[in-house]
KOLBATI-423977 format. One record per residue (C-alpha): residue number from 0; residue in one letter; x, y, z. Coordinates in Angstrom, 2 decimals. Example, Ala and Ser with C-alpha at 12.3 -4.5 7.8 and 13.67 -1.06 7.14 Angstrom:
// KOLBATI-423977
ROLO    n  res     east    north       up
ROLO    0    A    12.30    -4.50     7.80
ROLO    1    S    13.67    -1.06     7.14
END
This chain:
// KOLBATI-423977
ROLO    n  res     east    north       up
ROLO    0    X   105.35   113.01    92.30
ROLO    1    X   104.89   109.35    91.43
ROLO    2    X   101.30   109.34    91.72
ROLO    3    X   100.51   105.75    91.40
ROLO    4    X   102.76   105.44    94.80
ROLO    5    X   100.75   108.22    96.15
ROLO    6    X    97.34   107.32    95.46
ROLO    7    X    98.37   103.52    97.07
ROLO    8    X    99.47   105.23   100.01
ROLO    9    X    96.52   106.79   100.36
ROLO   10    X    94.37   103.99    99.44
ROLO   11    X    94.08   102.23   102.99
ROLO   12    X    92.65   103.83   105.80
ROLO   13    X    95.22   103.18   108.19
ROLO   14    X    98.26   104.65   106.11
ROLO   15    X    95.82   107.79   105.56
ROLO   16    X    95.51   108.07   109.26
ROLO   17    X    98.85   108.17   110.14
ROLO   18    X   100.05   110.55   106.74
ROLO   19    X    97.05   112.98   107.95
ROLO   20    X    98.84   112.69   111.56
ROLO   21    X   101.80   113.72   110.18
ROLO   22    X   100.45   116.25   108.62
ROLO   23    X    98.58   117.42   111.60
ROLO   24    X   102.06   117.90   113.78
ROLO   25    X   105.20   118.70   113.90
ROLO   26    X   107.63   115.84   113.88
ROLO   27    X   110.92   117.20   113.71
ROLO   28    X   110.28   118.74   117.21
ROLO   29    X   108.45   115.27   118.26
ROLO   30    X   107.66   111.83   116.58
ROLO   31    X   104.43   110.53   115.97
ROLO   32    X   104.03   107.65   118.13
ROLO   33    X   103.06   104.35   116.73
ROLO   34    X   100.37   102.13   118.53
ROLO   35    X   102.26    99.66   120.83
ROLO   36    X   101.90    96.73   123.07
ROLO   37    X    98.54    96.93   125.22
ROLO   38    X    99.06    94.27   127.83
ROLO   39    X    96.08    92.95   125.96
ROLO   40    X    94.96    92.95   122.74
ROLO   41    X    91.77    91.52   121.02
ROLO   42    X    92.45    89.73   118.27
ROLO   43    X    91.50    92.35   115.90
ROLO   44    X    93.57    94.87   117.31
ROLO   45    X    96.26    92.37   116.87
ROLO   46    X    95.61    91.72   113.66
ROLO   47    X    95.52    95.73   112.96
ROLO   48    X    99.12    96.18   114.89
ROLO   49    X   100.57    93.18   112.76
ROLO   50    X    99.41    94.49   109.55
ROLO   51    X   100.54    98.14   110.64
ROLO   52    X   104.04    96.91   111.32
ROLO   53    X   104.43    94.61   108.22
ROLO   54    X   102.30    95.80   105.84
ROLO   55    X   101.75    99.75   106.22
ROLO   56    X   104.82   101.14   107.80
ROLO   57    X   107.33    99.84   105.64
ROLO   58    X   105.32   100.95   102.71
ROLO   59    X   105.28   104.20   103.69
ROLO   60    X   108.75   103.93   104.54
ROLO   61    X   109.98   102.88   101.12
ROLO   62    X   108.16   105.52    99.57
ROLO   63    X   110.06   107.72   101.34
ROLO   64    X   106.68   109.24   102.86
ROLO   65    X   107.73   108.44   106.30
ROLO   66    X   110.89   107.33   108.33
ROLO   67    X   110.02   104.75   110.89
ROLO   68    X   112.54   103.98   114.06
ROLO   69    X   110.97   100.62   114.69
ROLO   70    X   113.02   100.25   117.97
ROLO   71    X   111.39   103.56   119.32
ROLO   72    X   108.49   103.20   117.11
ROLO   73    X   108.80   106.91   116.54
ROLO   74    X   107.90   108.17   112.68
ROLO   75    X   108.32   111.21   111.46
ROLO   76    X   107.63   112.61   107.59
ROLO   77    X   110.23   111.28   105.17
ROLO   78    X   111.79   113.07   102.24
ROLO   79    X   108.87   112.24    99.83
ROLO   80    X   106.88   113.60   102.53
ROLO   81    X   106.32   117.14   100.59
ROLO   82    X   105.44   115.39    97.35
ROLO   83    X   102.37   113.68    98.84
ROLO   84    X   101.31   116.72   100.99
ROLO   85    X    98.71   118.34    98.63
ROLO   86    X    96.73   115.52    98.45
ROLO   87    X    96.53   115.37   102.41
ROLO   88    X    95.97   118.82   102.76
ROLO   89    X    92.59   118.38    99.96
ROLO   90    X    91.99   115.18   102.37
ROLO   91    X    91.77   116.73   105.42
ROLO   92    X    90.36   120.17   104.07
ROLO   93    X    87.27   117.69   102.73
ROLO   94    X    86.67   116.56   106.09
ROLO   95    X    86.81   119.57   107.73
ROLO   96    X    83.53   120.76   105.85
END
């Protein structure tokens, strides 16, 4: 595991969110949906969707944590997906307590 990769993905709230999603469901039976277009968005959900989609997706993506179809805006765990697991699973065990 490249931890330094790791530990940045985990590092903002909103990629931990969606990795702890991931790791929540199933996605090869059904993607985890993105957040898209409410007819209207305050400008700090906008600002949230725009860094999601240019910032925190493709981050993930090239990681190889996730695989993002951003003309479905369905994401489902990558190949690295497995390497990144444990720490999710300490994550979400943590705030289960």
């Amino acid at each position: 595991m490249n931890t330094d990769s790791a530990f940045e993905a985990l590092a903002h709230e909103q990629r931990r969110t969606l990795l702890l999603a991931l790791l929540q469901s199933n996605p090869q039976d059904a993607g985890f949906e993105s957040p898209t277009g409410h007819s209207v968005l305050t400008d700090a959900e906008q600002r949230v969707q725009t860094e999601l989609y240019h910032v925190h997706l493709p981050t993930l993506e090239d990681d190889g944590y996730i695989e993002w179809n951003e003309k479905t805006d369905q994401i489902i765990k990558g190949p690295q997906f497995d390497e990144i697991r444990p720490l999710l699973e300490c994550i979400a065990s943590d705030g289960a307590e």
